[in-house]
C-alpha positions in Angstrom: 0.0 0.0 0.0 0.9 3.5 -0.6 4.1 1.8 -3.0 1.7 3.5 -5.9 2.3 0.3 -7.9 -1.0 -1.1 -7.4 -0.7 -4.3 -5.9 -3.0 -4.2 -3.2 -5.6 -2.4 -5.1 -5.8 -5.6 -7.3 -5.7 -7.3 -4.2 -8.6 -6.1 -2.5 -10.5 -6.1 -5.9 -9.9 -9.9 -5.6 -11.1 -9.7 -2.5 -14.5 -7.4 -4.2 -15.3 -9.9 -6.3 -14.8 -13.0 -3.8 -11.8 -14.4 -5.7 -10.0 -14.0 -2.3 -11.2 -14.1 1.4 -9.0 -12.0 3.0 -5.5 -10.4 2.9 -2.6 -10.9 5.3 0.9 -9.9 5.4 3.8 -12.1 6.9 6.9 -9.9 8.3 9.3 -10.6 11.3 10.0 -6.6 12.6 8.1 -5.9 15.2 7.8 -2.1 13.8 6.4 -3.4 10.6 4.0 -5.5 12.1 3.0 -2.5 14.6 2.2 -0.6 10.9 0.4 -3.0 9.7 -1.8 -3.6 12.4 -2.8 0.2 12.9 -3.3 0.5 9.3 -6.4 -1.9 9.2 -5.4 -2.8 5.6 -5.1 -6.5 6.7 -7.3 -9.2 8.0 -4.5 -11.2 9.0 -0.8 -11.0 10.3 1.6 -13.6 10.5 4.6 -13.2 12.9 7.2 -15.2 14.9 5.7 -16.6 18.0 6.8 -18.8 20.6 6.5 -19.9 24.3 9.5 -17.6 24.0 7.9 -14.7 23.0 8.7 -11.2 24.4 6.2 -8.8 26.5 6.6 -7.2 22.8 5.3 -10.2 20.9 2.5 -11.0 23.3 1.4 -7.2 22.5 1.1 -7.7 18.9 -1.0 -10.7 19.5 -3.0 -9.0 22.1 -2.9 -5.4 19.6 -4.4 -8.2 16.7 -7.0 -9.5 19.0 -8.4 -5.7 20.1 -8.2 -5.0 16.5 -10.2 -8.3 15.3 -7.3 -9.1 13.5 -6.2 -13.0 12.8 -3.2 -14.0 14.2 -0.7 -16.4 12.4 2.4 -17.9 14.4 4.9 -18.1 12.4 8.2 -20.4 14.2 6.3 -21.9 17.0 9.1 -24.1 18.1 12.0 -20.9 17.2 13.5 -22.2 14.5 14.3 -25.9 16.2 15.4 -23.7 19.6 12.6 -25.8 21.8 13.2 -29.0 20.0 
């Protein structure tokens, strides 16, 4: 969004004509994902989460949750780090 090549418009034109359900975006920065939740472009947000997760992580989930928004752990197990 706002790139002005007009990707998401097609997107959410897909989404229009019910070619897609809904639209996510998968990131790992914390600052990005912050963005993308306050810019309720999205209906879902995949991120890395773990029983490891930071107070910082938990608020993303938590920010998703206020916001409606799905959640989608990405690197439950921290790349092999709990295995």
């Amino acid at each position: 969004p706002g790139d002005e090549s007009g990707l998401y418009d097609a997107i959410l034109e897909a989404k229009k004509q019910g070619k897609i359900r809904f639209i996510g975006i998968s990131n790992h920065r914390l600052a990005v994902a912050k963005e993308a939740i306050e810019s309720n472009l999205y209906d879902t947000i995949q991120f890395p989460f773990s029983f490891l997760a930071s107070d910082a992580d938990l608020e993303i989930a938590q920010s998703c949750k206020k916001k409606d928004m799905g959640f989608i752990a990405m690197k439950a197990l921290s790349g092999g780090l709990i295995t």
